[in-house]
MARBA-3410 file (N, C-alpha, C, O; in Angstrom, 1 decimal):
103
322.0,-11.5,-15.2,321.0,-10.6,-15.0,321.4,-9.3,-14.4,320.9,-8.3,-14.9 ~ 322.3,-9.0,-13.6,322.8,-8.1,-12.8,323.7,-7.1,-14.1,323.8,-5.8,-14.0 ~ 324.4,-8.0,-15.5,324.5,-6.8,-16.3,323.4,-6.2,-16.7,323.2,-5.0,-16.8 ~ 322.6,-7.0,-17.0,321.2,-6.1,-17.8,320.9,-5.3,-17.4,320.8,-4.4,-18.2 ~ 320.6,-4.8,-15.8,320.0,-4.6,-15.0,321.2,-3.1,-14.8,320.8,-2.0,-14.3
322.1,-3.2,-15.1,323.2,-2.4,-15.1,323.2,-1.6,-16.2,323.5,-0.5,-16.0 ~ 323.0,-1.9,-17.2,323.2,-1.7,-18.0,321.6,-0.7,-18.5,321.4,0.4,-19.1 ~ 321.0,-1.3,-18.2,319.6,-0.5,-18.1,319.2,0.6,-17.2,318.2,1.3,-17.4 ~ 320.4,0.7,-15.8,320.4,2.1,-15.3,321.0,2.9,-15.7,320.6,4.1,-15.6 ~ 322.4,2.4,-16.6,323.0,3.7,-17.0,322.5,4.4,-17.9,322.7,5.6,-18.0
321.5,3.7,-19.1,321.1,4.1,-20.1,319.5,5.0,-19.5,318.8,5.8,-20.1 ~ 319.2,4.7,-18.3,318.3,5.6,-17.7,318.8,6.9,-17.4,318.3,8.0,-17.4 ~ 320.0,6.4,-17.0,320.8,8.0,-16.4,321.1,8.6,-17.3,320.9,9.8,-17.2 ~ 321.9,8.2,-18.8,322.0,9.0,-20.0,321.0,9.5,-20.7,321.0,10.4,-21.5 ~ 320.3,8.9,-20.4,318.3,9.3,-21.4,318.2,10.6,-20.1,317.9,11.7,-20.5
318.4,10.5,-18.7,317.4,11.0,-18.2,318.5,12.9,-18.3,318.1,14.1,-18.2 ~ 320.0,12.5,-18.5,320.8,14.0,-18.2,320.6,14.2,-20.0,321.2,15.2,-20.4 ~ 320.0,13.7,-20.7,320.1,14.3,-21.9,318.9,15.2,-21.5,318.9,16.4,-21.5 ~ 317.7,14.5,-21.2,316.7,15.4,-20.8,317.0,17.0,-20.2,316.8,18.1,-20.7 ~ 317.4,16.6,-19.1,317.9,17.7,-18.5,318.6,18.9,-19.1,318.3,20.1,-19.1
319.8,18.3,-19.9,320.2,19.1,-20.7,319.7,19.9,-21.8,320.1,20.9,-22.4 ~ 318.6,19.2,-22.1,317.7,19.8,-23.2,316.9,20.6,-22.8,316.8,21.6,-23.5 ~ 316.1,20.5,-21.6,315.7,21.6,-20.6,316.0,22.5,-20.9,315.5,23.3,-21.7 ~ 317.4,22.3,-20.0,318.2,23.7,-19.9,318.4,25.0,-21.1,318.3,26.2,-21.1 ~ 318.6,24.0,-22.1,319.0,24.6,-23.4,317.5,25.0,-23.8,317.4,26.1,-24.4
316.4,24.5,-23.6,315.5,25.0,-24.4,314.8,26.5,-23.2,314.1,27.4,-23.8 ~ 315.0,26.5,-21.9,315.2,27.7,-21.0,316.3,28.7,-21.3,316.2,29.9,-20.9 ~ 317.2,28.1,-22.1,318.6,29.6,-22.6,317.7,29.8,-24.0,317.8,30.9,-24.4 ~ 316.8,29.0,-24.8,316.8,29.7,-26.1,315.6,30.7,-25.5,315.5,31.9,-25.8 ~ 314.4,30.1,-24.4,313.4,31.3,-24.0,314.1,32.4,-23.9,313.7,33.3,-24.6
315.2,32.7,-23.0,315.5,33.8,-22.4,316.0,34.1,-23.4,315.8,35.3,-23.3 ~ 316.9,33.9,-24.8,317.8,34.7,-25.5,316.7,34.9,-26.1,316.8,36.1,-26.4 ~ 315.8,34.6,-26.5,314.5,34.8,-27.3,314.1,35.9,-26.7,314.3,36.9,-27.4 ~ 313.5,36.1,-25.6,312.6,37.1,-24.8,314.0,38.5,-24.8,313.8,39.7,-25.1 ~ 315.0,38.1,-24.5,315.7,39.4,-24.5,316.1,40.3,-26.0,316.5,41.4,-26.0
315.9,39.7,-27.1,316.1,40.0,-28.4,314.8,40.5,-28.8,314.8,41.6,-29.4 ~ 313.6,40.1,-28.6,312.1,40.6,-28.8,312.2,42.0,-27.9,311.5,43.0,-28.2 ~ 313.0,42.0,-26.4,312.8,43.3,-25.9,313.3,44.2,-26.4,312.7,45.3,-26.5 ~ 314.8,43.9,-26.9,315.9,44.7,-27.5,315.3,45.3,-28.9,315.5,46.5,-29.2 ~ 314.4,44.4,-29.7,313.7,44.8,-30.7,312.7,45.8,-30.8,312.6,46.7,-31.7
311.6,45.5,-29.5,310.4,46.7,-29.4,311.3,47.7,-28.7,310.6,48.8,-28.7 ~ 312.4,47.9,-28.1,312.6,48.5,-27.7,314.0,50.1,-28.7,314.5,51.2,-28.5 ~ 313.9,49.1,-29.7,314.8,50.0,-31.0,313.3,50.9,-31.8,313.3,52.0,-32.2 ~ 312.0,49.7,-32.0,311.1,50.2,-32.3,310.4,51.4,-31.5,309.3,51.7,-31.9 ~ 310.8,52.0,-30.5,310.0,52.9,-29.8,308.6,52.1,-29.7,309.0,51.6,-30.7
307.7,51.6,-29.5,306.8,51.4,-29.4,306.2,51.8,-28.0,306.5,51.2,-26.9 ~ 305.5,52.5,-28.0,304.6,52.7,-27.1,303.5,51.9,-26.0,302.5,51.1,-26.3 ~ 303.8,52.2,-24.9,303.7,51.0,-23.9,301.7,50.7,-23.7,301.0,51.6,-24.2 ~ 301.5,50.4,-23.4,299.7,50.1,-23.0,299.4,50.9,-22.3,298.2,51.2,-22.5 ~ 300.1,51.9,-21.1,299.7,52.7,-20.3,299.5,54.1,-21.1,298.7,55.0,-20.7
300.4,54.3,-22.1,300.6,55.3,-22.9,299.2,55.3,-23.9,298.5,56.3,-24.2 ~ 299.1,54.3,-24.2,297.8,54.4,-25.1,296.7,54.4,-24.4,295.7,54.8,-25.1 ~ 296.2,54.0,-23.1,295.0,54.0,-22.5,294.9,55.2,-21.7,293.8,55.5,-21.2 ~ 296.4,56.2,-21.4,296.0,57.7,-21.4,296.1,58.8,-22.5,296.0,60.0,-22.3 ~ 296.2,58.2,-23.6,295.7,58.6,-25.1,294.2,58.3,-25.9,293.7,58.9,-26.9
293.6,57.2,-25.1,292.2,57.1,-25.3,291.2,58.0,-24.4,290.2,58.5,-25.0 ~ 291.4,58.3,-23.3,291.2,59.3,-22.5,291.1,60.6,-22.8,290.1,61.2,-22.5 ~ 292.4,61.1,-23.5,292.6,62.3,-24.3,291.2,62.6,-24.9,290.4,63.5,-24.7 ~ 291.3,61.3,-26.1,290.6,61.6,-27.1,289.0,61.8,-26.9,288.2,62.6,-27.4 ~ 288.7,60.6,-25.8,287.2,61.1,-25.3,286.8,62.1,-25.4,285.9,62.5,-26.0
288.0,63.0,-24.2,287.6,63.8,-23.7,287.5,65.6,-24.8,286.7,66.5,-24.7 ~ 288.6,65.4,-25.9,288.9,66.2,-26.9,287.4,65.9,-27.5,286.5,66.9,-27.6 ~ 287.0,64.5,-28.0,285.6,64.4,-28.8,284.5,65.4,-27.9,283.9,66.5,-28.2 ~ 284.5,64.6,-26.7,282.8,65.0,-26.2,283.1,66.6,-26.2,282.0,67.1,-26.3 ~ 284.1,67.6,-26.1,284.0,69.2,-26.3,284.4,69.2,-27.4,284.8,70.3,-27.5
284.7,68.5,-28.8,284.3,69.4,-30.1,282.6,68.9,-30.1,281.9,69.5,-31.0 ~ 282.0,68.2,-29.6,280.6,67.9,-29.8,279.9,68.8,-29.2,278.8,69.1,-29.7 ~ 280.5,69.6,-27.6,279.6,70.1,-27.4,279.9,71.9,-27.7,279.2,72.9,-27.4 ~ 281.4,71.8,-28.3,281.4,73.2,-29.1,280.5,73.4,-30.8,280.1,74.5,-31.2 ~ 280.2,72.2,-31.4,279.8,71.8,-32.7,278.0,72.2,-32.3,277.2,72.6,-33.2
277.7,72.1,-31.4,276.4,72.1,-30.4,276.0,73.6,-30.3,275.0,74.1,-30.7 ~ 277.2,74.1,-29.6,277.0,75.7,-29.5,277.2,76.7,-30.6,276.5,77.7,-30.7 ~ 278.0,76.4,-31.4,278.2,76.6,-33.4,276.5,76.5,-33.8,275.7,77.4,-34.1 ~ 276.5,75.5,-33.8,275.0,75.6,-34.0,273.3,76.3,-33.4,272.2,76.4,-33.7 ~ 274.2,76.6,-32.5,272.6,77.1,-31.4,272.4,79.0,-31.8,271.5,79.8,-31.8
274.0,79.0,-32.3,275.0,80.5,-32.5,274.0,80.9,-34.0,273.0,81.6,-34.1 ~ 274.5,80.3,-34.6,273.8,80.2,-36.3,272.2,80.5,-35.7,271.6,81.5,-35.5 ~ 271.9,79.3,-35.5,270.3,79.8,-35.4,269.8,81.0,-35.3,268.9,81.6,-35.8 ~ 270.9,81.3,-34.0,270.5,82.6,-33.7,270.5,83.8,-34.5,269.6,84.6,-34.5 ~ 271.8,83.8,-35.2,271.9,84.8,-36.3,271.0,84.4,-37.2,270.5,85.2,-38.0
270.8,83.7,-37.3,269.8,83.3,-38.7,268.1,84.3,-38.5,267.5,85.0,-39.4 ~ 267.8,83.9,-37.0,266.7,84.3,-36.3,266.8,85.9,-36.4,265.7,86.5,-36.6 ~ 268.1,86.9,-36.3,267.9,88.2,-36.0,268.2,88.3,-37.7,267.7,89.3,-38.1 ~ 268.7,87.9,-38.3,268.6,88.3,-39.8,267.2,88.3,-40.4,266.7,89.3,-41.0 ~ 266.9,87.6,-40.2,265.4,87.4,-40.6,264.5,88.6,-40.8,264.9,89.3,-39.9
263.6,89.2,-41.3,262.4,90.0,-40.9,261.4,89.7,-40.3,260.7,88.8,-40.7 ~ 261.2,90.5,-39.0,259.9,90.2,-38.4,259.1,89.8,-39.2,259.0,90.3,-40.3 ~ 258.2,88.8,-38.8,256.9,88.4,-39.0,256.1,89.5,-39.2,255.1,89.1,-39.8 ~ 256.0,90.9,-39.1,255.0,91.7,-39.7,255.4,92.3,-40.9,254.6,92.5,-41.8 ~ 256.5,92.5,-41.0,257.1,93.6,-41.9,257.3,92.3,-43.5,257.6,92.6,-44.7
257.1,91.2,-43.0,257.1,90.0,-44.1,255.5,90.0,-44.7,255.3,89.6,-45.9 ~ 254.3,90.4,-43.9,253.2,90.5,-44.0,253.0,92.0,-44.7,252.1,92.1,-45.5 ~ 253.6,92.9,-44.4,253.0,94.8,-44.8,254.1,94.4,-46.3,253.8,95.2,-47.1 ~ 255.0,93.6,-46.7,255.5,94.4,-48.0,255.0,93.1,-48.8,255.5,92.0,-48.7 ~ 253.7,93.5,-49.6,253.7,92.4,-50.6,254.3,92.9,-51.7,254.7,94.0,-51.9
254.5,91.7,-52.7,255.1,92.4,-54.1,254.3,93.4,-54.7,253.3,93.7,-54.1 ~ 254.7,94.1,-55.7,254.3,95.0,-56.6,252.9,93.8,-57.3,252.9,92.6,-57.3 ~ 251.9,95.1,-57.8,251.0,94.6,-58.6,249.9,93.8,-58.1,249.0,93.4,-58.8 ~ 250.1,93.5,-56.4,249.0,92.1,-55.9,248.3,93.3,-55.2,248.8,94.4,-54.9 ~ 247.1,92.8,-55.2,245.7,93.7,-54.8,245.5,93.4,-53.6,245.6,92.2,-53.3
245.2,94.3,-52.6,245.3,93.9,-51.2,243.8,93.3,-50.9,242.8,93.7,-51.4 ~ 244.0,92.3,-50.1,242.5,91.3,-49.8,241.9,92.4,-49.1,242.4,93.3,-48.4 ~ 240.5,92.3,-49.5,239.3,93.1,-48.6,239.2,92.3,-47.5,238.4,92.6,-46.6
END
């Protein structure tokens, strides 16, 4: 009994350093993994999250003043529209040729 019993620790201890060993090796492939994906976005220029969320900011801010320049374009127009126009009387004193003026 004392071989079995022997023989069944070592095969614990080889089962258990294979483990270990496989650990280890599968912690070297994360890290060669993670440093090849950095090395990669990092040939790609890609632009970081902080860069784009003060590029969203930008853009807000560029939108809400073409909206409220597109606002004043428009208030502008009216206006010219309003001084082009003929007074309200002088649209009343010229009728066309030929119409008989109401009694």
């Amino acid at each position: 009994m004392q071989t079995s019993n022997r023989l069944l620790d070592d095969l614990a201890r080889v089962i258990s350093g294979a483990l270990h060993a496989a650990g280890g090796v599968r912690e070297e492939i994360e890290t060669r993994v993670r440093e090849r994906l950095e090395r990669l976005a990092a040939d790609m220029e890609l632009v970081s999250r902080e860069e784009v969320d003060a590029l969203r900011g930008m853009i807000g801010k560029a939108r809400a003043a073409q909206e409220q320049l597109e606002a004043r374009v428009a208030a502008l127009e009216a206006e010219v529209a309003a001084l082009k126009a003929p007074p309200p009387a002088a649209r009343r004193a010229s009728k066309p040729k030929g119409e008989k003026p109401s009694a």
